[in-house]
C-alpha positions as CSV (number, residue, x, y, z in Angstrom):
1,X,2.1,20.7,-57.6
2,X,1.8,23.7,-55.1
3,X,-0.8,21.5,-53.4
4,X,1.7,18.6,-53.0
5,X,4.5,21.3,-51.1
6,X,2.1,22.8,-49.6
7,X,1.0,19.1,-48.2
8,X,4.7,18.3,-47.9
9,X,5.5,21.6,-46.2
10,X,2.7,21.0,-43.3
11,X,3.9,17.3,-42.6
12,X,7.6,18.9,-41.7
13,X,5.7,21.2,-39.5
14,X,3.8,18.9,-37.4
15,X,6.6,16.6,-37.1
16,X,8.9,18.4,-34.9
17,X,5.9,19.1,-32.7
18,X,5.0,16.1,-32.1
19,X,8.4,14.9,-31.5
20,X,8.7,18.2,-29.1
21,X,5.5,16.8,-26.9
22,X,7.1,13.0,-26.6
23,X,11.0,14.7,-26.2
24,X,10.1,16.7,-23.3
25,X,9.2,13.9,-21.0
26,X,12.1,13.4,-19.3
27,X,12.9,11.6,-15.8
28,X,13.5,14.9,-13.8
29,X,9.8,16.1,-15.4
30,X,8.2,12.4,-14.0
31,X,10.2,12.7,-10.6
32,X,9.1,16.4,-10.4
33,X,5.2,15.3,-11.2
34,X,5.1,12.4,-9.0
35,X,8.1,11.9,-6.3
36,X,9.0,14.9,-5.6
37,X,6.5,15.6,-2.8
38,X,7.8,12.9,-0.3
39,X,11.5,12.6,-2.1
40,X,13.8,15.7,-2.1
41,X,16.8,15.0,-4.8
42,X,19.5,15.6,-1.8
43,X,19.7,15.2,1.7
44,X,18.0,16.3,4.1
45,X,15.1,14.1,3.8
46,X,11.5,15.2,3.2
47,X,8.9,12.4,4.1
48,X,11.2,9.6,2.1
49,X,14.4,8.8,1.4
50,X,16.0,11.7,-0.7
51,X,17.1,10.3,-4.5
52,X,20.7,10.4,-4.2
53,X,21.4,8.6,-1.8
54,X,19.3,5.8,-3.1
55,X,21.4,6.1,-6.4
56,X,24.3,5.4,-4.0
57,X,23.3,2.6,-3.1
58,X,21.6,1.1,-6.0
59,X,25.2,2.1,-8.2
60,X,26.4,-0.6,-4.9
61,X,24.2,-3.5,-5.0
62,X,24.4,-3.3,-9.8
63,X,27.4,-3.0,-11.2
64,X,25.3,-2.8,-14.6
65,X,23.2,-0.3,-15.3
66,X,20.9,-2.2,-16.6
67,X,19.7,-4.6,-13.6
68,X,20.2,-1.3,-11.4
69,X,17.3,0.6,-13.7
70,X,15.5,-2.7,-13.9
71,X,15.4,-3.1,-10.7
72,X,14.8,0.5,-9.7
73,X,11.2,0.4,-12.2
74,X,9.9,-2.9,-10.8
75,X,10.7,-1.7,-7.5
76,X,8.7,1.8,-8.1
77,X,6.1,-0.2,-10.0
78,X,5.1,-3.0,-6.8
79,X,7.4,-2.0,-3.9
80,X,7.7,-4.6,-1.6
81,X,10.1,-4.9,2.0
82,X,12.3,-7.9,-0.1
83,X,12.9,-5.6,-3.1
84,X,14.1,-2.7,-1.1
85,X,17.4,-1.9,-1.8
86,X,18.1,0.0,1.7
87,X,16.3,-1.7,4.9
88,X,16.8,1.1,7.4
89,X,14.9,3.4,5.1
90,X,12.0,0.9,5.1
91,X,12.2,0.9,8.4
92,X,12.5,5.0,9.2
93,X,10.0,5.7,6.2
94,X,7.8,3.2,5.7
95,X,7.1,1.2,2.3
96,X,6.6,3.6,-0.7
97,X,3.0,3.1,-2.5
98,X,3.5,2.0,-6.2
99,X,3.6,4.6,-8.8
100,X,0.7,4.2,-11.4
101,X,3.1,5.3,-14.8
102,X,3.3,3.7,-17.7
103,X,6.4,1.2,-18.0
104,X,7.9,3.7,-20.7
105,X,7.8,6.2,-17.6
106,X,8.8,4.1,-14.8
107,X,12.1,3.0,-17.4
108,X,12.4,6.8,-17.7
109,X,12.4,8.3,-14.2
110,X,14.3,4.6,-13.1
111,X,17.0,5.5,-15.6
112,X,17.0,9.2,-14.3
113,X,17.6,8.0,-10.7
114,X,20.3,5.6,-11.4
115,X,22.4,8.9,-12.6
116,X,22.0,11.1,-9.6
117,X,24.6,9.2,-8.3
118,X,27.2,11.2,-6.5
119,X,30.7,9.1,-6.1
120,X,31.3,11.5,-2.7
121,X,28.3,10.3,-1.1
122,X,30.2,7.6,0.7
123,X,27.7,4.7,2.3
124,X,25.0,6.6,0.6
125,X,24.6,8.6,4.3
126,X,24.4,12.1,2.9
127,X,27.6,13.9,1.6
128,X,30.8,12.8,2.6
129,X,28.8,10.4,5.6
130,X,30.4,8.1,7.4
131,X,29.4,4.8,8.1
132,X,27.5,2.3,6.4
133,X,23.9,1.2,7.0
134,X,22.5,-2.2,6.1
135,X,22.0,-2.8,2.7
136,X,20.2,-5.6,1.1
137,X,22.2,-7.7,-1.1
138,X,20.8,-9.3,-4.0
């Protein structure tokens, strides 16, 4: 019997630890690990187009949330000029190399992208811009 709680007692243990290791990865973690070098989160720019603007504009083009994320992870997963939700950051940047994540990660950090959207960023032109650039419509 004290073998069997014992037994019992060291499941519960393990549990939350390895729940703990599959919890923690988290969009901002996968953006951190591999976006963040060429994306900043807000403007100014680094070497890409910083995250919240994109969120602007993708919250623009989707009314639902989900075609926005799904759009967002196939995007990140094969980027190509037609799936680009912003043209004039194609063209100032450059095309974006795909990401090689798992699809769990791309819905992850897609999903964490789609809510970095900040209603005062106005045409998606940094905050309080003015103006609106060419966005693809799809």
């Amino acid at each position: 019997m004290k073998k069997l709680l014992l037994t019992i007692s060291m499941g519960f243990l393990l549990i939350p630890s390895a729940y703990a290791a599959t919890s923690n990865v988290n969009g901002q973690a996968i953006f951190d690990k591999n976006c963040s070098v060429c994306h900043s989160v807000n403007p100014p720019p680094k070497a890409a187009p910083p995250i919240v603007p994109l969120a602007t504009r993708y919250r623009q083009a989707f009314p639902a949330k989900q075609d926005g994320v799904k759009h967002i992870a196939a995007f990140l997963k094969a980027p190509s000029k037609n799936k680009a939700i912003d043209q004039n950051a194609v063209s100032r940047f450059g095309l974006m190399p795909p990401i090689a994540i798992s699809e769990k990660e791309l819905q992850t950090v897609a999903d964490w992208v789609w809510e970095q959207y900040n209603p005062a960023m106005r045409g998606g032109r940094g905050f309080g811009g003015q103006g609106q650039r060419q966005m693809k419509s799809f």
